[in-house]
C-alpha positions as CSV (number, residue, x, y, z in Angstrom):
1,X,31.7,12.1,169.9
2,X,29.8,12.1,173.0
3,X,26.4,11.2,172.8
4,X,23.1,13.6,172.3
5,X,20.7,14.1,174.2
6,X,16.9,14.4,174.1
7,X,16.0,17.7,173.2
8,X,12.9,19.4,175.4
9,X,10.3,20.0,173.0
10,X,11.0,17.9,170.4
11,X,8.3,16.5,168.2
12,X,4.3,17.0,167.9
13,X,4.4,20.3,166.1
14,X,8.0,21.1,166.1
15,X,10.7,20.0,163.7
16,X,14.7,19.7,164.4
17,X,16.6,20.3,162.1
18,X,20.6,19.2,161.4
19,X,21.2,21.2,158.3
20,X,25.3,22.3,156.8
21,X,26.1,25.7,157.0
22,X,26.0,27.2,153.1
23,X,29.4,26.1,151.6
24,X,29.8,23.8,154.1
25,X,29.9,20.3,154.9
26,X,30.7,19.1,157.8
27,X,31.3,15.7,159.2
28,X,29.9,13.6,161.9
29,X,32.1,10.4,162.4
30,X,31.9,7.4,164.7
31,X,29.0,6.7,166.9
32,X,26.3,9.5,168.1
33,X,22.6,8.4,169.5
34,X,19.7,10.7,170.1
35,X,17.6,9.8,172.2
36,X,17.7,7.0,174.3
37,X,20.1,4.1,175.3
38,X,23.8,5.5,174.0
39,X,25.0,0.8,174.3
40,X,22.3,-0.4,172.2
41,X,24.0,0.0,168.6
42,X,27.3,-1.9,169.5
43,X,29.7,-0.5,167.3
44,X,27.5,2.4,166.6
45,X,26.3,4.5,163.9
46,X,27.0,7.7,162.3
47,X,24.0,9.2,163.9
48,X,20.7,7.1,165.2
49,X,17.7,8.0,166.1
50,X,15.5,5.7,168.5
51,X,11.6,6.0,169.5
52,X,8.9,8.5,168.7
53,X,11.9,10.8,166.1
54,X,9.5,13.0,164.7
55,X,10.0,15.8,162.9
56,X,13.8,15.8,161.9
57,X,15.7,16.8,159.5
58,X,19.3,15.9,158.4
59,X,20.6,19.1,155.1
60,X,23.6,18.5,153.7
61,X,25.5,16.6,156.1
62,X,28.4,14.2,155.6
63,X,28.2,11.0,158.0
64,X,31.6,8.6,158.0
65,X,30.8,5.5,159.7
66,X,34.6,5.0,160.0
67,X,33.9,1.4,160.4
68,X,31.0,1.7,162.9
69,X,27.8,-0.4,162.1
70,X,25.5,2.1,160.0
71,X,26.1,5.8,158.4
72,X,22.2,6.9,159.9
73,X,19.8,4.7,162.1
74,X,16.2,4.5,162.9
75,X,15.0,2.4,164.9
76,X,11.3,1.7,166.7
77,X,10.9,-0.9,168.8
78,X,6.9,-0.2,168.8
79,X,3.8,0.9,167.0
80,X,2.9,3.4,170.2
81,X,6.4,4.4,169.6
82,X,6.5,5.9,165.5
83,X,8.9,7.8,163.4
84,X,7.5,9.7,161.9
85,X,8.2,13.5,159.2
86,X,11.5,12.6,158.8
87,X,13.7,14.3,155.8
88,X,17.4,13.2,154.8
89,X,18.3,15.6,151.9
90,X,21.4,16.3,150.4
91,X,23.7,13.7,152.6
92,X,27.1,12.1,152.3
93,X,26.9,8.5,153.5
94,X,30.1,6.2,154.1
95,X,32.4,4.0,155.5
96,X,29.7,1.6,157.1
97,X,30.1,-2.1,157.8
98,X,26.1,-2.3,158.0
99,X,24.1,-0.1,155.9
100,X,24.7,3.2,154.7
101,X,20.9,4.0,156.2
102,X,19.7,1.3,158.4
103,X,15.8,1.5,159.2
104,X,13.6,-1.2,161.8
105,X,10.2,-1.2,162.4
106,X,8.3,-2.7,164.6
107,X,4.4,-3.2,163.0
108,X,3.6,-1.5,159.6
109,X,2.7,1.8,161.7
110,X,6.7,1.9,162.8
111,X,7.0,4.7,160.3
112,X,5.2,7.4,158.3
113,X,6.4,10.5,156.1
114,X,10.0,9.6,155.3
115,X,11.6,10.9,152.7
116,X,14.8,10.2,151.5
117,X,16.4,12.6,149.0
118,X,19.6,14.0,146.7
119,X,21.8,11.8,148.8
120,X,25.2,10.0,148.1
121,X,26.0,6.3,149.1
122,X,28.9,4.8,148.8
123,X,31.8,2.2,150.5
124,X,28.7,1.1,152.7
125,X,29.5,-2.9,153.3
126,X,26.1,-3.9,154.3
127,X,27.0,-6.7,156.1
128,X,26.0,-7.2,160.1
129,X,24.7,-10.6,161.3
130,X,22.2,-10.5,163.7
131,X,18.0,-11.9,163.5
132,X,16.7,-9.1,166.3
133,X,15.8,-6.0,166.0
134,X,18.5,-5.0,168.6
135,X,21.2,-5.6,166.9
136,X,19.5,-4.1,163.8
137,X,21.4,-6.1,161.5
138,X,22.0,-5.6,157.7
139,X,22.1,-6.9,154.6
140,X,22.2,-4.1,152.2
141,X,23.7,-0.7,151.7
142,X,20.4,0.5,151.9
143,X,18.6,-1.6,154.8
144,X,15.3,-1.0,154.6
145,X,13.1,-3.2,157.2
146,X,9.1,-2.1,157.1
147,X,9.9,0.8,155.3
148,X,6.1,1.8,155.3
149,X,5.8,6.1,154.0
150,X,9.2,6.0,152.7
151,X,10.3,7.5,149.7
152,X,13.4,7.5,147.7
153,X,13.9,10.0,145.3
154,X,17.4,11.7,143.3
155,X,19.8,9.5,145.4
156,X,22.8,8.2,143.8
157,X,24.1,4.8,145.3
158,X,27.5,3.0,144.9
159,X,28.0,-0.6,146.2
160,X,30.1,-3.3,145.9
161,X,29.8,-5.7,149.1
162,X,29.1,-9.2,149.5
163,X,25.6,-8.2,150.3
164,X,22.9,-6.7,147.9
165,X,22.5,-2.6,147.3
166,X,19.4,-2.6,149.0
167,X,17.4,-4.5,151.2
168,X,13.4,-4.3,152.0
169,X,13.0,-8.2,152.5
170,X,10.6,-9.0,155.8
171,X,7.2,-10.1,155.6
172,X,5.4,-6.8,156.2
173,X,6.0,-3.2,155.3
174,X,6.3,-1.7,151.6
175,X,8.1,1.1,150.5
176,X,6.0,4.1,148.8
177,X,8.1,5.6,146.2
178,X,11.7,5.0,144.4
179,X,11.9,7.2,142.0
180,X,14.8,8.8,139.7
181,X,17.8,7.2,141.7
182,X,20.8,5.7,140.0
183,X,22.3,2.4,141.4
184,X,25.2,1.3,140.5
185,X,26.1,-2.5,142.2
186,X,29.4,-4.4,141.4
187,X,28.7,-7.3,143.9
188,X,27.6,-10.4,142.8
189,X,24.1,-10.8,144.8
190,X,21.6,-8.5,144.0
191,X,20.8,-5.5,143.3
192,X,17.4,-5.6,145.7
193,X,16.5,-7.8,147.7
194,X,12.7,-8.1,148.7
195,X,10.4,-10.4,149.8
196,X,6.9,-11.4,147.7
197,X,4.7,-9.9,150.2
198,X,6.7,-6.8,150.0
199,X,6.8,-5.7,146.7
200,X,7.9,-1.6,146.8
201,X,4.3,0.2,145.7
202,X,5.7,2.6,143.1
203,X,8.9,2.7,141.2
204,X,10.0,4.7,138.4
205,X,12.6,6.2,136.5
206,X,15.6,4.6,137.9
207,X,19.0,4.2,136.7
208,X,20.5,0.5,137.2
209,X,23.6,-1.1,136.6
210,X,25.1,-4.3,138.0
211,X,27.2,-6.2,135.6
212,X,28.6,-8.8,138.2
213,X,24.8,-9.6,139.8
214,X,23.8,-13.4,140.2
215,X,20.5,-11.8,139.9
216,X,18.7,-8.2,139.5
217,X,16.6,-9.0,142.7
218,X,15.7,-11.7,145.0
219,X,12.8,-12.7,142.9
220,X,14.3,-12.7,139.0
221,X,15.8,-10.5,136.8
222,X,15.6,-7.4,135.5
223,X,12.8,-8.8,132.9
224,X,11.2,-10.1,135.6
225,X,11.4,-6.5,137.5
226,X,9.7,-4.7,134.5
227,X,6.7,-7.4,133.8
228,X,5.7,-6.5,137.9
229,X,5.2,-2.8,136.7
230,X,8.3,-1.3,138.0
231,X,10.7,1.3,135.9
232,X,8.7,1.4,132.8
233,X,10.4,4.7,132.5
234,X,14.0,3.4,134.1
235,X,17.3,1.8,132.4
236,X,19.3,-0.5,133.1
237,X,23.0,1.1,131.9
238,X,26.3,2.5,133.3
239,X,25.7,5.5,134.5
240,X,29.0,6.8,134.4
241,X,30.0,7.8,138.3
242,X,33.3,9.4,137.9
243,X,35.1,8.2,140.4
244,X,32.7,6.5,142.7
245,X,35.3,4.7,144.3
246,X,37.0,7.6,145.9
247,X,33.4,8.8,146.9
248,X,32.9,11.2,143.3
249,X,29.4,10.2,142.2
250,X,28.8,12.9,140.0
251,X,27.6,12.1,136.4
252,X,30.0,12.6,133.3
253,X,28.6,14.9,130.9
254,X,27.6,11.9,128.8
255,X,26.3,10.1,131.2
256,X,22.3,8.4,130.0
257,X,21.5,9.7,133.5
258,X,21.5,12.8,132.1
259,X,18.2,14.5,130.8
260,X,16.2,11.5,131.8
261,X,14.0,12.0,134.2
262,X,10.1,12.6,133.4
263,X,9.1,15.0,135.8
264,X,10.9,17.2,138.3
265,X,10.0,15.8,141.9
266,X,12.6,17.2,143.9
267,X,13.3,21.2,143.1
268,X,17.1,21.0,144.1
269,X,20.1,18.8,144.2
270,X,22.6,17.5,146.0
271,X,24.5,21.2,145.8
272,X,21.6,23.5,145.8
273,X,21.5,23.5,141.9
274,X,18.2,23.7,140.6
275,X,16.3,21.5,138.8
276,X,16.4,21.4,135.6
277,X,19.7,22.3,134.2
278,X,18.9,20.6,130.6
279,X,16.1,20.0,128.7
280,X,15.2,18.2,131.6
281,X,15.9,16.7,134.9
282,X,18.9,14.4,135.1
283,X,18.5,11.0,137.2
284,X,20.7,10.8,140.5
285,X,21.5,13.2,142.9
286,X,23.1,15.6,141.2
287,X,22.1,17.9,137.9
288,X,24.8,17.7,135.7
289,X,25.8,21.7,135.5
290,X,28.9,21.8,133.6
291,X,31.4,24.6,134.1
292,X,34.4,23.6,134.3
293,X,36.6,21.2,132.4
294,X,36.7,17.5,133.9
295,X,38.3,14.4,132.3
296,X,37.2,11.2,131.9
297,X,38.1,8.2,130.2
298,X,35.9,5.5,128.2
299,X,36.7,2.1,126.7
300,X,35.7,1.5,123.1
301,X,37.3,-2.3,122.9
302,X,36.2,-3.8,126.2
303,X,38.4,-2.3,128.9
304,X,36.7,-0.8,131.6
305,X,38.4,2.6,132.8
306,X,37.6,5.2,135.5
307,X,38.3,8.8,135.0
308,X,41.6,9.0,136.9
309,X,43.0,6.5,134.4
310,X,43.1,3.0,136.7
311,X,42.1,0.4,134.2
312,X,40.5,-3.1,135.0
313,X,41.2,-5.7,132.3
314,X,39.8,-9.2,131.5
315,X,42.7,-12.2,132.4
316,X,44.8,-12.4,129.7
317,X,47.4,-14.9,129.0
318,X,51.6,-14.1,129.4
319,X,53.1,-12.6,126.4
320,X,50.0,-12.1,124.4
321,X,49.8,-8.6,123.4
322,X,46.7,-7.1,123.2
323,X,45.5,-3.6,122.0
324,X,43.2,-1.5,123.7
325,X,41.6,1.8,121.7
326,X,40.4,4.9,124.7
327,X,39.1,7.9,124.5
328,X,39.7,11.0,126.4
329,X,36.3,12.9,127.1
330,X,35.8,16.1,128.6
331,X,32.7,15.3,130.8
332,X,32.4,19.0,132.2
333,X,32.8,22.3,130.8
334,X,34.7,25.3,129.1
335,X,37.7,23.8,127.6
336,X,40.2,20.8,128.4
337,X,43.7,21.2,128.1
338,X,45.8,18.6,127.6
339,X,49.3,19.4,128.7
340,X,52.3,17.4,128.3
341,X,54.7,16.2,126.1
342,X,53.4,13.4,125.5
343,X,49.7,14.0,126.5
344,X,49.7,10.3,127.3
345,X,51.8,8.6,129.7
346,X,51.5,5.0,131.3
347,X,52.5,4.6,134.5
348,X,52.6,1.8,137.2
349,X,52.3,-1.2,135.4
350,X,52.3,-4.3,137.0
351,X,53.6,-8.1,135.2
352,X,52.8,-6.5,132.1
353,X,54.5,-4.1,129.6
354,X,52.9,-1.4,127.7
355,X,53.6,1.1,124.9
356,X,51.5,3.7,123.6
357,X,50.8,3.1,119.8
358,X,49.1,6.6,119.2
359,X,48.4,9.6,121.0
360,X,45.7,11.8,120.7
361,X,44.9,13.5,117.9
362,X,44.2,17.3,119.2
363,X,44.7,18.9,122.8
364,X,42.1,21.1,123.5
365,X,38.6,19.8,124.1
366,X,35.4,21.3,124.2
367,X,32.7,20.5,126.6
368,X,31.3,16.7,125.5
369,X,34.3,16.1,122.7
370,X,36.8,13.5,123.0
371,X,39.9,12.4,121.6
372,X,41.0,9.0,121.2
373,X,44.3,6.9,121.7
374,X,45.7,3.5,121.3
375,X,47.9,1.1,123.9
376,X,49.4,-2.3,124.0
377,X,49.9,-4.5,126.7
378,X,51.7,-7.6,127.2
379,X,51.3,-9.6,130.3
380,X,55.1,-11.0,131.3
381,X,53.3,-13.3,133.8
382,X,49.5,-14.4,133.3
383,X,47.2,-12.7,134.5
């Protein structure tokens, strides 16, 4: 993609704005810079902005790193030089090796007004090397560094690299807000990562969960995270993404997400839906508006299973059988069908066999019921 350039008149008064036509969104892929120096990102980024952005706005885009360094960059390299007014709302972010959003800043005046909003994260590595701020290294999906005026509010974040979700650690610059976002870490660093001097100023009615974590954050747990004052109003719980994986972070109907925010702070979602569809505001990008059927699957005996049926099961020794009970949930709207004779079928099973012991016991499910069924495996080598 070849490069931008600076646009005459941008800034002071003015606003540019990046926005998805309605029904519509498109992707920007590989590495794009506006303004400035196109070398200066290496491998790139999905879009960066560099020196005195003020007044942009990215709507409903969808940026695929395809590899490249970051999703979306900014980066000062001076206080004379700010960023400033900047909005990212409604966003697809993907396929980084950095971050998903990667943010420098030189001095605690880098940045002011940025607010980050109703956007998906997800397959964002967040792992770059690098100690200078040209290289603009990361350690987090979200790489935060001085992220003084920034808010984050409705995202919904997916992460599973070596590195931690999200990274404010340096030894000046807090973050504002982080409120009603749902973060969702199967790595086994942390969830956050921040340094004692950088504490985020406000947090609030978040969504957490992070079953692999060494530790909640940098600095202790998750007790440790709600003695400082933060999420008095938040959760630590599955979520239930539906297929994050494969980039699907929407909520299943009976996701906790749902209904659980306090307040309405952001009017709209990720699809233009407004807020609230419920009783009230649902946590995450995305307001939970069901109208059409969707399936999903939950464990009741300590499998763990995604919506398209892959399962992920605990080692388990070679020919001992052991039984697992599901259940068949229709996490959207209007009525499920369940077609087929059987309704259940096992496919692609790997040094193991399996048998179905029960099927379910009706085939058409309303919005929010389930049906459950029962399988057996035997491992034929151990796994």
């Amino acid at each position: 993609m070849r490069p931008l350039g600076r646009i005459p008149g941008a800034g002071g008064g003015n606003t540019v704005t990046f926005r998805a036509a309605a029904g519509q969104t498109p992707r920007i892929i590989g590495a794009a810079v506006f303004p400035g120096n196109v070398n200066y990102l290496g491998t790139g980024a999905g879009l960066a902005f560099r020196n005195f952005a003020t007044g942009i706005r990215l709507i409903g885009l969808t940026f695929d790193a395809n590899g490249g360094a970051h999703g979306i960059t900014f980066h000062t390299t001076s206080t004379a030089q700010p960023i400033t007014d900047i909005v990212i709302d409604g966003c697809r972010v993907h396929g980084a090796t950095g971050a998903g959003l990667a943010t420098y800043g030189t001095g605690t005046t880098a940045f002011a007004n940025v607010e980050i909003r109703n956007c998906w994260f997800w397959d964002n590595v967040g792992d770059i090397g690098g100690t200078t701020s040209s290289t603009l290294r990361s350690q987090g999906a979200l790489s935060l560094v001085r992220p003084v005026g920034f808010r984050l509010r409705h995202n919904t974040l997916y992460a599973t690299g070596s590195n931690q979700a999200i990274h404010f650690y340096h030894t000046s610059g807090q973050l504002d807000r982080m409120e009603n976002n749902v973060i969702v870490y199967e790595g086994t660093k942390f969830v956050i990562e921040y340094g004692v001097t950088t504490e985020p100023l406000f947090v609030d009615g978040n969504i957490f969960w992070a079953p692999n974590a060494q530790s909640f954050t940098s600095q202790g747990d998750y007790s440790h995270w709600l003695g400082k004052g933060f999420d008095a109003n938040g959760l630590y719980a599955d979520p239930y993404l539906r297929d994050p994986a494969s980039g699907d972070l929407r909520l299943a109907i009976d996701s906790p997400a749902k209904d659980f925010a306090q307040s309405v702070i952001v009017q709209r979602d990720i699809f233009g839906t407004f807020r609230p569809v419920g009783l009230r505001a649902d946590i995450g990008a995305e307001e939970v508006a069901p109208t059409q059927p969707g399936i999903g699957i939950r464990s009741t005996t300590g499998a763990r299973a995604r919506h398209n049926g892959a399962m992920e099961l605990d080692q388990f020794g070679e020919n001992v059988p052991l039984r697992y009970r599901l259940r068949i949930i229709n996490e959207r709207g209007g009525t499920l069908q369940l077609l087929g004779a059987p309704a259940v079928d096992i496919l692609n099973v790997t040094n193991a066999t399996a048998v179905i012991l029960s099927q379910p016991s009706t085939m058409q499910l309303a919005t929010g019921q389930s049906a459950e069924f029962e399988i057996e495996i035997t491992a034929t080598a151990a796994i």
